[in-house]
C-alpha positions as CSV (number, residue, x, y, z in Angstrom):
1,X,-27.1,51.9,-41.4
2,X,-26.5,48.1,-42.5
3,X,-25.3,46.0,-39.9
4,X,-22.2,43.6,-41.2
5,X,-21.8,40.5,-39.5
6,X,-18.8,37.6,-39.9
7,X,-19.8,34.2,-39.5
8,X,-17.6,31.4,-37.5
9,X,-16.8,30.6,-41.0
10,X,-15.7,33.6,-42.2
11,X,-13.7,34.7,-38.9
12,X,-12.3,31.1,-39.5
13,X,-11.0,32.2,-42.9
14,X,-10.1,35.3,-42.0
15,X,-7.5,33.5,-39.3
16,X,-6.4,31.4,-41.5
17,X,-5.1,33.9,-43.8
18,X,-3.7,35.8,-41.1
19,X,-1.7,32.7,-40.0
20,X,-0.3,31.8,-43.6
21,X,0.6,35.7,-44.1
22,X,2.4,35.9,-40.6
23,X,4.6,33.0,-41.7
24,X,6.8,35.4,-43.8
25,X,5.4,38.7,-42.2
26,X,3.4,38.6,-38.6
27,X,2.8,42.4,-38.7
28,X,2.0,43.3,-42.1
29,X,-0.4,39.9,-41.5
30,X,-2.2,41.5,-38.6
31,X,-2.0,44.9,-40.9
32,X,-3.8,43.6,-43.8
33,X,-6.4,41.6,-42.0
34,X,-6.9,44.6,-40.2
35,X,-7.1,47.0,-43.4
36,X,-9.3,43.8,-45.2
37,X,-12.0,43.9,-43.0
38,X,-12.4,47.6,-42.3
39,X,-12.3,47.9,-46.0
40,X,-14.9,45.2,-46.8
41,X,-17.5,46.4,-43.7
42,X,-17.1,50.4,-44.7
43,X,-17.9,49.1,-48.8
44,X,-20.9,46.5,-47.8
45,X,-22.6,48.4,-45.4
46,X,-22.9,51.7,-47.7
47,X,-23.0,49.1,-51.0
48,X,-24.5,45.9,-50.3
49,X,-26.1,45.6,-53.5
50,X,-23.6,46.7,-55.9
51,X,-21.4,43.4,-56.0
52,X,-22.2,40.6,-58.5
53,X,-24.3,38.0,-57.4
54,X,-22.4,34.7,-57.4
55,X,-25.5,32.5,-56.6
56,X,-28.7,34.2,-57.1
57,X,-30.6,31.5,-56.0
58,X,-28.9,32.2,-52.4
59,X,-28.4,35.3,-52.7
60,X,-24.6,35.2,-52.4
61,X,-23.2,38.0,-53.3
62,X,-19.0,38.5,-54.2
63,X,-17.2,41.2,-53.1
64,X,-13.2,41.2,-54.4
65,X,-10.3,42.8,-52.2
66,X,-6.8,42.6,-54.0
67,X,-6.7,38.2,-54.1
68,X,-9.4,37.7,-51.9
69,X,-13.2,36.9,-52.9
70,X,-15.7,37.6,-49.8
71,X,-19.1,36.1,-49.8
72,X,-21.7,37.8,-48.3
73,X,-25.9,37.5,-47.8
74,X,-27.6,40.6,-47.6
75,X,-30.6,39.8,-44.9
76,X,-33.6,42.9,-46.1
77,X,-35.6,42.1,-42.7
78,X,-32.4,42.6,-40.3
79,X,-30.9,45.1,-42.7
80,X,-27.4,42.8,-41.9
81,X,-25.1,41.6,-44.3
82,X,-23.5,38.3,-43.1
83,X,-20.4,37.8,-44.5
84,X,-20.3,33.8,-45.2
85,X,-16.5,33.2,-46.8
86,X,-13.3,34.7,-47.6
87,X,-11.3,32.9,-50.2
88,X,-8.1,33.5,-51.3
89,X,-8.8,33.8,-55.5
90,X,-6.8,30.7,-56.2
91,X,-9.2,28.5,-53.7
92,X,-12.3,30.4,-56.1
93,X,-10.4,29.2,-59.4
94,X,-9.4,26.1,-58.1
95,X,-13.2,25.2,-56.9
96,X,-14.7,26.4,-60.7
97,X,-11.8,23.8,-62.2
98,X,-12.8,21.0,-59.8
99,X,-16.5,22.0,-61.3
100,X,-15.6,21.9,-65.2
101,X,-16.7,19.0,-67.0
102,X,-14.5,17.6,-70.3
């Protein structure tokens, strides 16, 4: 079975949405993170290919969960997916605006 691994950075996201959620809600912050991340390991470790590639010359991959984009490198010669980021959608749109050219 795949292995799926979180990052500093991506543990570092994941707390940070955990700490803007528990300003209105602490449990259902603890809940969802919770909920997130058995979700996102149970879908890339049985489908780690069948996410969009969001940089095929990295081989980043995008897995979506309700508003939150999780990018992830699938590693063939460890059978691990590492999961890099998790970015509220926003961030994601925000980033592709800050991209765009008139």
């Amino acid at each position: 079975m795949v292995k799926v691994l979180l990052t500093r950075k991506a543990k570092l996201d994941l707390e940070t949405i955990e700490h803007f959620i528990s300003e209105d809600n602490p449990t259902r912050a603890r809940n969802f993170c919770e909920e997130f991340l058995h979700r996102a390991v149970e879908n890339l470790a049985t489908f780690s290919f069948s996410h969009p590639l969001y940089n095929k010359e990295k081989n980043i991959r995008r897995f979506v969960y309700r508003d939150y984009n999780l990018y992830y490198q699938y590693d063939t010669s460890k059978d691990s997916v590492y999961i890099l980021h998790i970015l509220h959608a926003s961030v994601f749109q925000n980033m592709l605006l800050r991209n765009t050219k008139k």
